[in-house]
C-alpha positions as CSV (number, residue, x, y, z in Angstrom):
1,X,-3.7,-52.6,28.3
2,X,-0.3,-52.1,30.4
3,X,1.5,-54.2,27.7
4,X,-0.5,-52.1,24.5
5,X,0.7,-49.1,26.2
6,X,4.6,-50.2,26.2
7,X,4.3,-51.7,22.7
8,X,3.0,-48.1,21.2
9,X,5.4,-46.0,23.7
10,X,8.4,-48.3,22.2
11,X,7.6,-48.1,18.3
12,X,8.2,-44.3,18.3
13,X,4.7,-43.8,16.3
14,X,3.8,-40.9,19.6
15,X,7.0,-39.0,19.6
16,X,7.0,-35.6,19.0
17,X,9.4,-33.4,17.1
18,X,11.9,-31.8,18.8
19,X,12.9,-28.0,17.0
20,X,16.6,-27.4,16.3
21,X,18.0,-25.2,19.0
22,X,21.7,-24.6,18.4
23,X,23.8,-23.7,15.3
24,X,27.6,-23.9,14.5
25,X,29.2,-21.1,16.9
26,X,31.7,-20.1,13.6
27,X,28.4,-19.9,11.2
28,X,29.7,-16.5,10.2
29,X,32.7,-17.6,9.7
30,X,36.2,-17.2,11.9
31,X,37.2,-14.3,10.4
32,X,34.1,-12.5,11.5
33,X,33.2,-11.0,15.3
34,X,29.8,-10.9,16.0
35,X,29.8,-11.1,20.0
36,X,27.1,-11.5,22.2
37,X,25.0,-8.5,20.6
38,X,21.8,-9.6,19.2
39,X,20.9,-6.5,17.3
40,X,20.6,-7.4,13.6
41,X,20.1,-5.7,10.8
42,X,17.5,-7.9,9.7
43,X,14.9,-7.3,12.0
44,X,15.0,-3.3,11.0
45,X,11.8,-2.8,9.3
46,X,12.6,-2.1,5.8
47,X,10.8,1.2,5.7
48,X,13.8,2.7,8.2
49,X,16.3,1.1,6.1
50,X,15.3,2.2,3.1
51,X,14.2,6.0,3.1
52,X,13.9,7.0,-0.4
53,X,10.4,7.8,-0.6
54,X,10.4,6.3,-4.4
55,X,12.0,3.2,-3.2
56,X,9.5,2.9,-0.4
57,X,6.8,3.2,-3.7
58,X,8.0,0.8,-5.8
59,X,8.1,-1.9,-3.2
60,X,4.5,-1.0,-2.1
61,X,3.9,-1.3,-5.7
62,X,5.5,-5.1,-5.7
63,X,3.9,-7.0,-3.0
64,X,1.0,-5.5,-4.1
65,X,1.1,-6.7,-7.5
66,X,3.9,-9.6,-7.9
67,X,2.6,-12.7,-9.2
68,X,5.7,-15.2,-7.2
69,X,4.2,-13.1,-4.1
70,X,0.4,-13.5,-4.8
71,X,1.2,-17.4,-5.7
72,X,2.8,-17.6,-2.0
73,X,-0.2,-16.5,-0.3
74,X,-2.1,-19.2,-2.8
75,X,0.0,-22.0,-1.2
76,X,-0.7,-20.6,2.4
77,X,-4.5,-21.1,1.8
78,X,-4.0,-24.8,-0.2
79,X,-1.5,-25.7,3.2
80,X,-4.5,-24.1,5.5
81,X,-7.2,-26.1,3.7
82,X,-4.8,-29.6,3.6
83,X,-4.9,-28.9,7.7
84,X,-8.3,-28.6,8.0
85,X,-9.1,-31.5,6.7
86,X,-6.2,-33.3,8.8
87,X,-8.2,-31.9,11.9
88,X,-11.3,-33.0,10.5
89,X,-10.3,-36.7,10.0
90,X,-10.5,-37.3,13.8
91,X,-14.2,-36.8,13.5
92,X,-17.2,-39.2,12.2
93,X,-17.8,-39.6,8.8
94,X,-22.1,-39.5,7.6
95,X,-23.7,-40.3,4.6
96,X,-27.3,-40.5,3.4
97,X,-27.6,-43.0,1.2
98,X,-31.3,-44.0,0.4
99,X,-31.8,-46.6,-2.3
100,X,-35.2,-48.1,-3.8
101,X,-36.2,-51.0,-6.3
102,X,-39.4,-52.4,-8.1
103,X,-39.3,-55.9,-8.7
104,X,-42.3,-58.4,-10.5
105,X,-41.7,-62.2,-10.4
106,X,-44.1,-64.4,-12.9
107,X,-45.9,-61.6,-13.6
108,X,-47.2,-61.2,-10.0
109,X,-48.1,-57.8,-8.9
110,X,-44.8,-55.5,-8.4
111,X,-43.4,-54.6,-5.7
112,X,-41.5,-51.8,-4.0
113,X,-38.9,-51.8,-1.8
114,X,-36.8,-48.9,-0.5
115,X,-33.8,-47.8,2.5
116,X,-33.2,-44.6,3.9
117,X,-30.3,-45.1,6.0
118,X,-27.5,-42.8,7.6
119,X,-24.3,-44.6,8.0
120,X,-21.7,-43.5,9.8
121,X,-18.1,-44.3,10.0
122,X,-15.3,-43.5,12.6
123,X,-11.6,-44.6,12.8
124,X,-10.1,-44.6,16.3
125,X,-6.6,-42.8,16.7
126,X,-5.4,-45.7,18.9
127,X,-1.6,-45.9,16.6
128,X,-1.7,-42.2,16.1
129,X,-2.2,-42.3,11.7
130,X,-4.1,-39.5,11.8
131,X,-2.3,-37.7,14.7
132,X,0.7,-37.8,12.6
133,X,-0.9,-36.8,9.8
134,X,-2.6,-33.4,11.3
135,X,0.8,-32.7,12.7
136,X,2.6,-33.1,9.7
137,X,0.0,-31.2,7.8
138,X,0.3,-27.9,10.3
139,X,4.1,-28.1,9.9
140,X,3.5,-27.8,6.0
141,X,1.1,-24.6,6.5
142,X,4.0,-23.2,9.0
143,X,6.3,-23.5,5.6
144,X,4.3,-22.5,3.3
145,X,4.2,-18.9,5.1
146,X,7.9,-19.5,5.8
147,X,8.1,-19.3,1.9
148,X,5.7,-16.4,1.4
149,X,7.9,-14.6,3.8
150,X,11.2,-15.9,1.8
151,X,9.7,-14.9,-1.6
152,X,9.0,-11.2,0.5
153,X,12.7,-10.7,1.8
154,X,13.5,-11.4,-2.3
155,X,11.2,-9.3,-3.6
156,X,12.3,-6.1,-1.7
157,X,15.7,-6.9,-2.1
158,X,15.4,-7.2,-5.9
159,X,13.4,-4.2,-6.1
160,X,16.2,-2.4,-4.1
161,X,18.8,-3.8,-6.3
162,X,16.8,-2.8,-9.5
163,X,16.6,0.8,-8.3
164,X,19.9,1.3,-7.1
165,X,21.5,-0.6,-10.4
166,X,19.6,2.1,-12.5
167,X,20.9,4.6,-10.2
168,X,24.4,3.8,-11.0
169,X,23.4,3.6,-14.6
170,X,22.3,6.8,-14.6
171,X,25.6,7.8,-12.8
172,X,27.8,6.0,-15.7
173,X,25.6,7.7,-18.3
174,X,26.3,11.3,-17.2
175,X,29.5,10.6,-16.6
176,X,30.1,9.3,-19.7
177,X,28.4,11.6,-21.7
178,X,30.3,14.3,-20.0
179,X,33.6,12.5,-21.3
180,X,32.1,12.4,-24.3
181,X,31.1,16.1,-24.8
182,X,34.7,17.4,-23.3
183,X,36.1,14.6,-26.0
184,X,34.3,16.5,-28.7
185,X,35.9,19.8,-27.8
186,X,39.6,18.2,-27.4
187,X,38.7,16.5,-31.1
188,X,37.6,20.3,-32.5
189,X,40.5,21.8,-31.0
190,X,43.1,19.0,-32.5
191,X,41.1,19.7,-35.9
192,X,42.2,23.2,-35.5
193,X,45.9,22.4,-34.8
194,X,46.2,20.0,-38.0
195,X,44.4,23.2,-40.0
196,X,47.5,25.3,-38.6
197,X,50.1,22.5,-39.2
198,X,50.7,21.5,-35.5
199,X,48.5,18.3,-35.6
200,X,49.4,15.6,-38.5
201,X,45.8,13.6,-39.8
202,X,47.0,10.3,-38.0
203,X,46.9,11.8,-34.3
204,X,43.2,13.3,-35.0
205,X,42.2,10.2,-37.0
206,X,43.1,8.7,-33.1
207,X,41.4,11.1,-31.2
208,X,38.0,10.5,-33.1
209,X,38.4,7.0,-32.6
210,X,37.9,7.2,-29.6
211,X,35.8,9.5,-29.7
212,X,33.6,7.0,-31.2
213,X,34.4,4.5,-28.6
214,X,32.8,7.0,-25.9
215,X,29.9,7.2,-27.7
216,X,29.4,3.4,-28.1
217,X,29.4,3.1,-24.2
218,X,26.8,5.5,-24.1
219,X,24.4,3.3,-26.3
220,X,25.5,0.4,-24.4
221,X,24.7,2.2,-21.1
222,X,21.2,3.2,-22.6
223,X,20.3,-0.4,-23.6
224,X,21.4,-1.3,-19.9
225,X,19.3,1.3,-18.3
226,X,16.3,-0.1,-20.7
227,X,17.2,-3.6,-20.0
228,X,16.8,-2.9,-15.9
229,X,14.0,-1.0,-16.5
230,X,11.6,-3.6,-18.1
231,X,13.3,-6.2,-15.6
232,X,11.6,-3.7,-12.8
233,X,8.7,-3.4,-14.4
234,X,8.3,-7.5,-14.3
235,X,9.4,-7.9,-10.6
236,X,6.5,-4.9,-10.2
237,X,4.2,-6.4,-12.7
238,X,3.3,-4.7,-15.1
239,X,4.1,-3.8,-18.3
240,X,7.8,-2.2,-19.7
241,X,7.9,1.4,-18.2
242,X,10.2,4.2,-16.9
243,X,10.4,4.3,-13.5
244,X,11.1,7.8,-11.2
245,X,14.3,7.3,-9.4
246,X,16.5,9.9,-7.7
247,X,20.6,9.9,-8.0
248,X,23.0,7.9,-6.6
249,X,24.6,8.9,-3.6
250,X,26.1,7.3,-0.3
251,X,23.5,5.7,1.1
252,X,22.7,6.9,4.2
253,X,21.3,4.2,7.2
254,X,19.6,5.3,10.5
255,X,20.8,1.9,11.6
256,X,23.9,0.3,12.5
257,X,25.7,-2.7,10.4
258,X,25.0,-5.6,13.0
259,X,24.5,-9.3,12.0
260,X,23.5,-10.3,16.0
261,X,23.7,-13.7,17.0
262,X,24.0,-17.1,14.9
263,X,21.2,-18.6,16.9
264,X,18.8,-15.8,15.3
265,X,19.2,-17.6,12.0
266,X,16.9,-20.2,13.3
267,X,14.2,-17.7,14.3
268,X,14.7,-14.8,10.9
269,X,15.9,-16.7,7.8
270,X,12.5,-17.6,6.3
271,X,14.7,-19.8,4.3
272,X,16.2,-21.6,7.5
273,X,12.8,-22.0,9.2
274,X,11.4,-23.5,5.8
275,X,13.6,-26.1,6.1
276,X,13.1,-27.0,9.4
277,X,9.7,-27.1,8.5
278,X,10.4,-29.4,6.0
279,X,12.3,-31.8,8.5
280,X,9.5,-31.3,11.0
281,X,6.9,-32.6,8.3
282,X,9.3,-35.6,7.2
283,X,9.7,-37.0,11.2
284,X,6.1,-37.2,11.8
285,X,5.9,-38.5,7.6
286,X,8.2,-41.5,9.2
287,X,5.7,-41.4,12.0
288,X,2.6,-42.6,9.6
289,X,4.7,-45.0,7.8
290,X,5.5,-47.1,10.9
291,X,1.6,-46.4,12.4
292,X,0.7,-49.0,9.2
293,X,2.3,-51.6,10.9
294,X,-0.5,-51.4,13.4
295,X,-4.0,-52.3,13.7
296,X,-6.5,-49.9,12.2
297,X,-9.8,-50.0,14.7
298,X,-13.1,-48.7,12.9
299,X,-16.7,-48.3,14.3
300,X,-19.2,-48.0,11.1
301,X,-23.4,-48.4,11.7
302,X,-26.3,-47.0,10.4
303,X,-29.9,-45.4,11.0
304,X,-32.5,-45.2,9.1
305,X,-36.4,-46.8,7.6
306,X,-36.6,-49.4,5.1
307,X,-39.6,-51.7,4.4
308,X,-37.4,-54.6,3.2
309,X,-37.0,-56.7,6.3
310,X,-35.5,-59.7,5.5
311,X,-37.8,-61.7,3.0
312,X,-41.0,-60.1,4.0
313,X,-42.1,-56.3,2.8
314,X,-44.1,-54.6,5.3
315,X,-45.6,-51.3,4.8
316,X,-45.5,-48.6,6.6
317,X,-41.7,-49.4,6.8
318,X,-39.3,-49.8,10.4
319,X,-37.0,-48.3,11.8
320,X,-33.8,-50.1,11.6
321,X,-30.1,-49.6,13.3
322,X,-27.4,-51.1,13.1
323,X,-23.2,-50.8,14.3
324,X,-20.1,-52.5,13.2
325,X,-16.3,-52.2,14.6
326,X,-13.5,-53.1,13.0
327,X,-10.3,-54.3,13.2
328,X,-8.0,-54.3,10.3
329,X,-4.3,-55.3,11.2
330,X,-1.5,-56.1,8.1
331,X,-0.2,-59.2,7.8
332,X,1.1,-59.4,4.8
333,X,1.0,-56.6,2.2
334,X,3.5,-57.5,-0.3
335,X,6.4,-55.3,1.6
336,X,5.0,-52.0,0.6
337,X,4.5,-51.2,4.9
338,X,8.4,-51.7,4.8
339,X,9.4,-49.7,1.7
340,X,7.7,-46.9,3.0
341,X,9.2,-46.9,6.6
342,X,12.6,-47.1,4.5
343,X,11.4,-44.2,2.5
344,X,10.6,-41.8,4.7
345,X,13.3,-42.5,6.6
346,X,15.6,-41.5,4.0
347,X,13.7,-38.5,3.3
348,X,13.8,-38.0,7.0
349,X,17.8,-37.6,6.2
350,X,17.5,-35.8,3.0
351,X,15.5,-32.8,5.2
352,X,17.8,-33.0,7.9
353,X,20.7,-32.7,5.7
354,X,18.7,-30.2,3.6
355,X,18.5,-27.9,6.8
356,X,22.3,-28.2,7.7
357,X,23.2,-26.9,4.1
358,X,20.3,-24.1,4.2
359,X,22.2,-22.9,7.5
360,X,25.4,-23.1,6.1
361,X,24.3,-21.2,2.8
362,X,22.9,-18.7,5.3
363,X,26.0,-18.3,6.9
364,X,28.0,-18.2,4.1
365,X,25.8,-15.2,2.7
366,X,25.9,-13.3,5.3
367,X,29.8,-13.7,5.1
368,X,30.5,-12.5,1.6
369,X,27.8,-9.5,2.4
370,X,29.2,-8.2,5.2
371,X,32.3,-8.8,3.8
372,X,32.1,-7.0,0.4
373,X,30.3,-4.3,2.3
374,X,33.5,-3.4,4.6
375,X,35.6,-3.8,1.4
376,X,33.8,-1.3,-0.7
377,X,33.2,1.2,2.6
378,X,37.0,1.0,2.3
379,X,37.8,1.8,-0.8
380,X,35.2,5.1,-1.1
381,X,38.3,7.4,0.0
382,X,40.7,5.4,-2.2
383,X,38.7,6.0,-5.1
384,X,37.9,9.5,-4.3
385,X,41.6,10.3,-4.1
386,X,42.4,8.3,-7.5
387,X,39.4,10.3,-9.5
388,X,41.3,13.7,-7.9
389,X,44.5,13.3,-8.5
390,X,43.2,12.0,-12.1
391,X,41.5,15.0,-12.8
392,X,44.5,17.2,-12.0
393,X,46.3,15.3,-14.2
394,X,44.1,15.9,-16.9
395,X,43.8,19.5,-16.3
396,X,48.2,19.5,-16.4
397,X,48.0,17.6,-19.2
398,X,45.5,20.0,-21.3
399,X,47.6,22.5,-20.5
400,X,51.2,21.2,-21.8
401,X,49.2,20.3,-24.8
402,X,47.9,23.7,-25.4
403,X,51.8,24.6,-25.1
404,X,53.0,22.2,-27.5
405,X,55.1,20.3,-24.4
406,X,53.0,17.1,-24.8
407,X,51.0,15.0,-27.5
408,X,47.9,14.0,-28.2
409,X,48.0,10.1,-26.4
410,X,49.3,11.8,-23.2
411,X,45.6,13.3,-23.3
412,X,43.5,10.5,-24.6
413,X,45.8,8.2,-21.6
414,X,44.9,10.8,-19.0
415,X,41.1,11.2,-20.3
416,X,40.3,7.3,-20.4
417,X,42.1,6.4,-17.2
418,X,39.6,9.4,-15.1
419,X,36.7,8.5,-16.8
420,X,37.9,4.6,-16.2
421,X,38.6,5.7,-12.8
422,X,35.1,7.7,-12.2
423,X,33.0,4.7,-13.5
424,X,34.8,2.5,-11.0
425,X,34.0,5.0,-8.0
426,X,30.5,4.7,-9.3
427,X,30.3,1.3,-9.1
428,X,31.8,0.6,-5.6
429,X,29.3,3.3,-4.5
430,X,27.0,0.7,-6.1
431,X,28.7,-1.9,-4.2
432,X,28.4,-1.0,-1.3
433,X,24.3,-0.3,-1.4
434,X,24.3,-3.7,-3.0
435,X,26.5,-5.7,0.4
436,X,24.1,-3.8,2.7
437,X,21.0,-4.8,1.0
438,X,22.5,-8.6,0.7
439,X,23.5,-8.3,4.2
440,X,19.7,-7.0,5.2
441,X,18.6,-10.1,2.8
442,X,20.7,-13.0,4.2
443,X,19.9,-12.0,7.6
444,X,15.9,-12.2,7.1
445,X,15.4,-8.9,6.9
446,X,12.0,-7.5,5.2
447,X,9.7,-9.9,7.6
448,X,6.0,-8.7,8.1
């Protein structure tokens, strides 16, 4: 017994996995302080982050409805019933199996035999096969809610971005269609001037150009706005539809721009834990391969009547029992035992390595997030200063015009480079509600 217990302590097939606990200290990168604090901003709910009461809607209407979502919670309950039945292997196996014949030799009177018997079958755990196997089982169902909750943290972000990209659409559309409406005046008045003999046919023949040119981007904007709009109304699904939405404007948070601790990854990427779940089922995978190296010990029997005893019938039948045990150890198995140690020690390695790159992806993201969102929160003043000195430039330039100290591509330079310069502040405002919402994304935010 002493030496059985040393020979299954040394082969590893009892060890249990051991959960990553540290993380590179630089995972955010150099560049980026992060400190001791471990507030995040993913583990606001995202009901405080986002507190636009249609936003909040549409992503009620999207885990409600989204098919990726409703076929994570599918998995969760095919992982769920895979472990139940990995629990259920340590118990006894029973069958009825009853059988009956009628048999005549040289036409002698027939006669009729029957069994009713119960077998049962039972493997001892003594290598741990189905030990491994139960655990490796439960640390599938602990991924497949690790993905439910990744395809979650998705689903509101995308929703988010979706909203606040049609926001900003709607932005460039006004503000484009503004352009486009003082254009037309500026092309009426320059019709005018040619009429009185100030404006020759070439410099209006320029000015309706790009006239034209405006109103192209509008179309283009529209088709945009559609486009986003039926790709919100799959993420939500259901069919192509408008969707209520308010304007864009500098999104306000009741919550500060924290990314905590590295170690956190561990605990609120859903991507990260998924991983090492992955890992987690691949050790004890490794586990069952070497367990086949090692006897497999099973006790069978049965219960049950039968009037076939031997040669003689006897009627009313007896009761009969019987119990078996078995011990099936490999010898040789044509090297599959072997390949499959190999193999699952190389998939061992693939999930380990796996896991490193999902931290370093999550590390990375939450990086270029934070990154782009500090960028962008700088340049809102920059741009707002362009766009006004822009539009007192215009307003000069107008006026020269109307004073015949100026021409016509002095006006059409200063009205393209503000409207240029207003569809750029519109997007960095974008911007910056997209970094925030990446950032709340790479750093697990959304959970249940």
């Amino acid at each position: 017994m002493i030496f059985a217990a040393v020979m299954m302590c040394s082969c590893g097939i009892y060890t249990k996995y051991e959960p990553q606990t540290s993380v590179p200290d630089n995972l955010y990168g150099d560049s980026l302080s992060y400190g001791t604090d471990t507030a995040s901003l993913g583990n606001v709910y995202w009901r405080e982050l986002f507190t636009d009461t249609l936003l909040q809607n549409l992503i009620e209407e999207g885990l409600a409805n989204n098919t990726d979502y409703k076929s994570a919670q599918l998995r969760i309950e095919e992982a769920e019933a895979t472990l139940l039945a990995a629990k259920l292997a340590y118990l006894p196996s029973f069958a009825f199996a009853p059988q009956g014949s009628v048999s005549s030799f040289d036409n002698q009177k027939a006669t009729q035999t029957y069994q009713l018997p119960i077998t049962a079958s039972w493997e001892l755990d003594v290598f741990g096969r189905i030990r491994n196997a139960k655990l490796q089982a439960k640390a599938l169902y602990a991924k497949s809610i690790d993905y439910k909750q990744a395809v979650r943290t998705q689903l509101i972000a995308s929703i988010a971005n979706a909203y606040y990209t049609l926001q900003m659409l709607d932005a460039q559309l006004d503000l484009t269609e503004r352009t486009m409406a003082s254009w037309e005046e500026t092309v009426e008045t320059a019709r005018a001037l040619m009429k009185a003999g100030q404006y020759n046919e070439a410099a209006v023949a320029q000015m309706e150009a790009s006239l034209h040119s405006v109103r192209a981007s509008v179309l283009d904007i529209k088709e945009q706005i559609n486009q986003t709009e039926n790709s919100l109304s799959i993420i939500l699904g259901e069919a192509p539809q408008k969707h209520q939405r308010g304007k864009l404007c500098q999104m306000q948070l009741d919550c500060d721009i924290t990314v905590g601790v590295p170690l956190q990854m561990l605990s609120n990427r859903p991507d990260v834990r998924s991983a090492e779940r992955s890992l987690e089922a691949a050790f004890y995978a490794t586990n069952q391969a070497r367990s086949a190296f090692y006897p497999q010990i099973t006790l069978s029997g049965s219960v049950g009547w039968t009037n076939a005893v031997g040669s003689a019938i006897l009627n009313p039948g007896k009761f009969l029992a019987e119990a078996l045990g078995s011990l099936t150890l490999p010898l040789f198995n044509k090297g599959q035992n072997v390949a499959q140690l190999r193999i699952s020690k190389a998939q061992q390695e693939e999930a380990r390595l796996a896991f490193q790159q999902a931290l370093l992806n999550a590390g990375s993201e939450v990086n270029d997030a934070l990154t782009a969102y500090q960028t962008s929160h700088a340049k809102t003043s920059i741009y707002s200063k362009q766009v006004e000195s822009l539009q007192t430039a215009l307003r000069s330039t107008k006026l020269l015009m109307q004073h015949g100290n100026t021409n016509y591509l002095e006006v059409l330079t200063a009205q393209q480079s503000l409207l240029n310069a207003e569809l750029q502040q519109v997007a960095n405002m974008f911007t910056e509600v997209q970094s925030v919402i990446s950032l709340y994304q790479a750093l697990g935010g959304g959970r249940d």
